[in-house]
ChimeraX commands (.cxc) that place a marker at each C-alpha (Angstrom):
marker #1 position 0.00,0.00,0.00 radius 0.5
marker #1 position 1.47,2.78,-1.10 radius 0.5
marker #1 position 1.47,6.01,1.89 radius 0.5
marker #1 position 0.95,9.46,0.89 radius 0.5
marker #1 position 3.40,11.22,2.63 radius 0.5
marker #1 position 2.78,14.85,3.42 radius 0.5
marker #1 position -0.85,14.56,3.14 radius 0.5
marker #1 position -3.10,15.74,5.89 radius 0.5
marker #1 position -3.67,12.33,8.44 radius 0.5
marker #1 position -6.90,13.99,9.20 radius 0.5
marker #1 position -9.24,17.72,9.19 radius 0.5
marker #1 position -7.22,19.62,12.10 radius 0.5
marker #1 position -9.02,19.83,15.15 radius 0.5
marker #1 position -11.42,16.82,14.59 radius 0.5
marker #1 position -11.79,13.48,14.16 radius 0.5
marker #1 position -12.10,13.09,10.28 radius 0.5
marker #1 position -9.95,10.75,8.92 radius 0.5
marker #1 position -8.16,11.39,5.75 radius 0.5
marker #1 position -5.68,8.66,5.76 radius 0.5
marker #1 position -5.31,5.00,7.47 radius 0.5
marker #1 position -2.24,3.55,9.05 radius 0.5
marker #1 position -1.79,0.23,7.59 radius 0.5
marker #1 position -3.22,-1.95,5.34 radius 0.5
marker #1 position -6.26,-3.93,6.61 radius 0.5
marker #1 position -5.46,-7.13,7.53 radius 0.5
marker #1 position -8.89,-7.97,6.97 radius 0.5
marker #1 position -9.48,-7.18,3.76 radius 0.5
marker #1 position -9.62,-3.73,1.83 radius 0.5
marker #1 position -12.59,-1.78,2.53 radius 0.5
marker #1 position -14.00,-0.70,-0.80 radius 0.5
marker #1 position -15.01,2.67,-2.10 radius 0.5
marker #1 position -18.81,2.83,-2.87 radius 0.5
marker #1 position -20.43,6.18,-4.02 radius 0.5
marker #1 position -22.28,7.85,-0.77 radius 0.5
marker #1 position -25.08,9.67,-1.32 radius 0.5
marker #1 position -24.52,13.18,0.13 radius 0.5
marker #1 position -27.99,14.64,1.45 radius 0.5
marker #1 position -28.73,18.48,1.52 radius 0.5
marker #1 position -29.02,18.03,5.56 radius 0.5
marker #1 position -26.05,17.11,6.44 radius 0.5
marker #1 position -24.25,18.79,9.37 radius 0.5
marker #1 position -21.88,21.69,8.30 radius 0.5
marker #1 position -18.55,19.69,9.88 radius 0.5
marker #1 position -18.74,16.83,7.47 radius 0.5
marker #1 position -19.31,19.39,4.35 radius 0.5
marker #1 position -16.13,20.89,5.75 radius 0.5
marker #1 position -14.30,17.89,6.25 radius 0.5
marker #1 position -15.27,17.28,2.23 radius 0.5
marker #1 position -13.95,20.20,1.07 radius 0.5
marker #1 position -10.67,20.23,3.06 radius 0.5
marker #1 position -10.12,17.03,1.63 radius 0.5
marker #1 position -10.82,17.74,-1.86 radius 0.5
marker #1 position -8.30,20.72,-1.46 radius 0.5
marker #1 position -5.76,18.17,-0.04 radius 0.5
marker #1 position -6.39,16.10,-3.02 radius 0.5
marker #1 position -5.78,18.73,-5.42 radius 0.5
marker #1 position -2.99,20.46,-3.41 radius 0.5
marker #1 position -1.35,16.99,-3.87 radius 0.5
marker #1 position -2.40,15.53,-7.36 radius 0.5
marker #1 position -4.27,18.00,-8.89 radius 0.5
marker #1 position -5.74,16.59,-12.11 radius 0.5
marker #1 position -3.26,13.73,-12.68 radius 0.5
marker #1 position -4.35,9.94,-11.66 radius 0.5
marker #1 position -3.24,9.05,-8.22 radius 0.5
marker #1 position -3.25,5.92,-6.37 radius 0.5
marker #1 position -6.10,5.02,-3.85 radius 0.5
marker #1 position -3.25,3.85,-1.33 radius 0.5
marker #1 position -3.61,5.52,2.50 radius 0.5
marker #1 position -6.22,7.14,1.63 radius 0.5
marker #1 position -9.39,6.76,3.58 radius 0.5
marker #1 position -12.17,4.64,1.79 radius 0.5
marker #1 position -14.70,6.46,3.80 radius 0.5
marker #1 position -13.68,10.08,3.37 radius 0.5
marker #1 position -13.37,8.75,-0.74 radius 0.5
marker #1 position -16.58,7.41,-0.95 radius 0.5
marker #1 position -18.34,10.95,-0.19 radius 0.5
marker #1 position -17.04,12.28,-3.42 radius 0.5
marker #1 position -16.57,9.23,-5.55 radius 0.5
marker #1 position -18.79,9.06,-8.69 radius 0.5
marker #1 position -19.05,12.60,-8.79 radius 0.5
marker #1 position -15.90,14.86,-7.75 radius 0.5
marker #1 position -13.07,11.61,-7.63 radius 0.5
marker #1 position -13.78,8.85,-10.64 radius 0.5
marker #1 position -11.87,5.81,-11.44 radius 0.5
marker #1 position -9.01,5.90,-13.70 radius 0.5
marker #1 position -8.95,2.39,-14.47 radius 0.5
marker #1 position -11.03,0.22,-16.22 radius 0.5
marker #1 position -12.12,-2.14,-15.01 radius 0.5
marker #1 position -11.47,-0.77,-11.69 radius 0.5
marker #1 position -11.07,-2.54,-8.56 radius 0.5
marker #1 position -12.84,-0.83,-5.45 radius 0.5
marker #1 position -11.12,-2.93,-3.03 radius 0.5
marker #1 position -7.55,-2.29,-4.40 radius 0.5
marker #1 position -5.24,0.00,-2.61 radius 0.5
marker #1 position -3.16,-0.11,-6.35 radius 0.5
marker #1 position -6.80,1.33,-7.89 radius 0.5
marker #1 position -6.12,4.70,-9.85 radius 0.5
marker #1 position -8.55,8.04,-9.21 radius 0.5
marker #1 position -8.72,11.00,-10.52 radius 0.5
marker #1 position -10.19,14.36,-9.95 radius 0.5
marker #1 position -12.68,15.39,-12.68 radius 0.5
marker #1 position -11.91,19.19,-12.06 radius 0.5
marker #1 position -15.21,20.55,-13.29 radius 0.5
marker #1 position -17.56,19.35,-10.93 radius 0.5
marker #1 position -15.50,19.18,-8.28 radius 0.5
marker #1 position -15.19,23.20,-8.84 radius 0.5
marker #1 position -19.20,23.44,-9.37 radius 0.5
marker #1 position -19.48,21.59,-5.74 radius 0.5
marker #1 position -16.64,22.68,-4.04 radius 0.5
marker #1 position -15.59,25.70,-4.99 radius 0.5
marker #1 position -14.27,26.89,-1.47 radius 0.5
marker #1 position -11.47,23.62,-1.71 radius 0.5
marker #1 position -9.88,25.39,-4.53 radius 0.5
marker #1 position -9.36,28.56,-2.79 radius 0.5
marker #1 position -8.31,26.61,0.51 radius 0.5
marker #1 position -5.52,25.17,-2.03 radius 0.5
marker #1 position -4.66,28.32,-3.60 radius 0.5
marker #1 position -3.75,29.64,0.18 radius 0.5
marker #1 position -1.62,26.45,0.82 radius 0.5
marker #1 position 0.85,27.26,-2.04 radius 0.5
marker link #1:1,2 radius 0.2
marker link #1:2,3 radius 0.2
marker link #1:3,4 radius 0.2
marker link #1:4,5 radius 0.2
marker link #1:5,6 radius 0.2
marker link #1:6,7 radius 0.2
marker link #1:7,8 radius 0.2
marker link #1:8,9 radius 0.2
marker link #1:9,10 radius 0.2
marker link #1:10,11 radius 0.2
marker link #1:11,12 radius 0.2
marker link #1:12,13 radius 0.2
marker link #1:13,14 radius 0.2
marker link #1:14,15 radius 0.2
marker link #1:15,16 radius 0.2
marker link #1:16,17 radius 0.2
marker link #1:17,18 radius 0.2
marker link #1:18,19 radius 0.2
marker link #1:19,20 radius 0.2
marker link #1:20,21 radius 0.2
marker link #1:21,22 radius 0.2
marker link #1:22,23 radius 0.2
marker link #1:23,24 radius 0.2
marker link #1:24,25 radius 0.2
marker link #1:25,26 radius 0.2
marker link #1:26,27 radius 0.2
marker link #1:27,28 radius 0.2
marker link #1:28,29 radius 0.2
marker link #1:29,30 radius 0.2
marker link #1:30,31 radius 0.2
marker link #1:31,32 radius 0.2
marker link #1:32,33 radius 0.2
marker link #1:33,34 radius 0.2
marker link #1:34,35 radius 0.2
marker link #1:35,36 radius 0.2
marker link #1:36,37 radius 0.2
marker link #1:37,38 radius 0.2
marker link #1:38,39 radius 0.2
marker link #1:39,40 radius 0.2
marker link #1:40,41 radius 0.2
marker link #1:41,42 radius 0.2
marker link #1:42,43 radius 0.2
marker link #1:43,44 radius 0.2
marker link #1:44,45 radius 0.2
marker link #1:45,46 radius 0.2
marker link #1:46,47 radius 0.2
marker link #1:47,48 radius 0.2
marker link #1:48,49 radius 0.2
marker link #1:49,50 radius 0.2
marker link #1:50,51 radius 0.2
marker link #1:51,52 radius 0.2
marker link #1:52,53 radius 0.2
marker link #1:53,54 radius 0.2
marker link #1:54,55 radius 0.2
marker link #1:55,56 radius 0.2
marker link #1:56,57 radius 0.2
marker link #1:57,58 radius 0.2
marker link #1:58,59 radius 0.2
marker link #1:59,60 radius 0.2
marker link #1:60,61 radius 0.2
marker link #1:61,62 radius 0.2
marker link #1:62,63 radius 0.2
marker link #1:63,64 radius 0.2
marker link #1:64,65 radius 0.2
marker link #1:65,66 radius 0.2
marker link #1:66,67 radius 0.2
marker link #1:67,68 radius 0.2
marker link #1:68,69 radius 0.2
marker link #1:69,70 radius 0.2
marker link #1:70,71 radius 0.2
marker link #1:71,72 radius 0.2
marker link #1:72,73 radius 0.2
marker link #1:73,74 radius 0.2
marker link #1:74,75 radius 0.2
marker link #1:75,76 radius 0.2
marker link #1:76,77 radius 0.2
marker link #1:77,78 radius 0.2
marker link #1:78,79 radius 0.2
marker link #1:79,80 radius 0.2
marker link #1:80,81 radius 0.2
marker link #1:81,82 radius 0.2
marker link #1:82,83 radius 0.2
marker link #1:83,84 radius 0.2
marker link #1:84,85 radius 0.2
marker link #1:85,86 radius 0.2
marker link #1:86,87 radius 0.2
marker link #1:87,88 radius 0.2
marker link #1:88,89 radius 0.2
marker link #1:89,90 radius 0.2
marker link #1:90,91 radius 0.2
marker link #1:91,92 radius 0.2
marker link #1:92,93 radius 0.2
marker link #1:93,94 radius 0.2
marker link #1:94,95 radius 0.2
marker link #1:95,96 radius 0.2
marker link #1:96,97 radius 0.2
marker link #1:97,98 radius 0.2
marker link #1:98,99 radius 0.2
marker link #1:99,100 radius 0.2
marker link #1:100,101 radius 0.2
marker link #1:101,102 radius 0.2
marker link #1:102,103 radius 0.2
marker link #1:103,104 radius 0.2
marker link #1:104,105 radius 0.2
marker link #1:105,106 radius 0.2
marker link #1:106,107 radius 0.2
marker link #1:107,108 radius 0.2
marker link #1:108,109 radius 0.2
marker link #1:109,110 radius 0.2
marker link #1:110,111 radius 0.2
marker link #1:111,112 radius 0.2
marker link #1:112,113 radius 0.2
marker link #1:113,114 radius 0.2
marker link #1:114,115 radius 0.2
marker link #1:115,116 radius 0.2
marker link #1:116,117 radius 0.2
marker link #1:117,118 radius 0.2
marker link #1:118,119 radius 0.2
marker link #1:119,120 radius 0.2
view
């Protein structure tokens, strides 16, 4: 599994995970599309964008390997913001490529690219 170094463990100041420590002994934990619902409390639409802006501080819109990166926190924008790069593509693969489709992450998240802008 390959680690992401120098990207954010987690949102400062809370508990949202970004990244995970080790590979799951268990099995990989696969990346399904979550629906996002127009209720949902203001910390976890902050704890989207902050990681979108991580994601394009650190990739921006080249293909990147799933790797440490947190199934859960990717499964709030995958489908929409973060697609698959490969096909067929493996959900349970730490190897899996993603990719940021730039457009609609901008139309959703515009505030992420500013927050990135500021971290240069």
């Amino acid at each position: 599994m390959l680690k992401h170094r120098g990207f954010p463990g987690r949102l400062t100041g809370t508990d949202f995970q970004f990244t995970i420590r080790r590979a799951n002994p268990k099995g990989v934990t696969p990346i399904t599309r979550r629906e996002r619902y127009r209720d949902r409390r203001p910390a976890d639409r902050r704890a989207d964008t902050a990681f979108l802006a991580a994601l394009w501080q650190h990739f921006g819109d080249e293909p990147f390997e799933r790797g440490n990166l947190d199934a859960g926190r990717l499964s709030w924008l995958f489908g929409r913001e973060v697609l698959p790069y490969d096909d067929p593509f493996d959900p349970e693969s730490y190897d899996a490529l993603l990719v940021i489709d730039e457009s609609a992450a901008r139309a959703a998240f515009p505030e992420a690219f500013e927050l990135s802008e500021d971290w240069e």
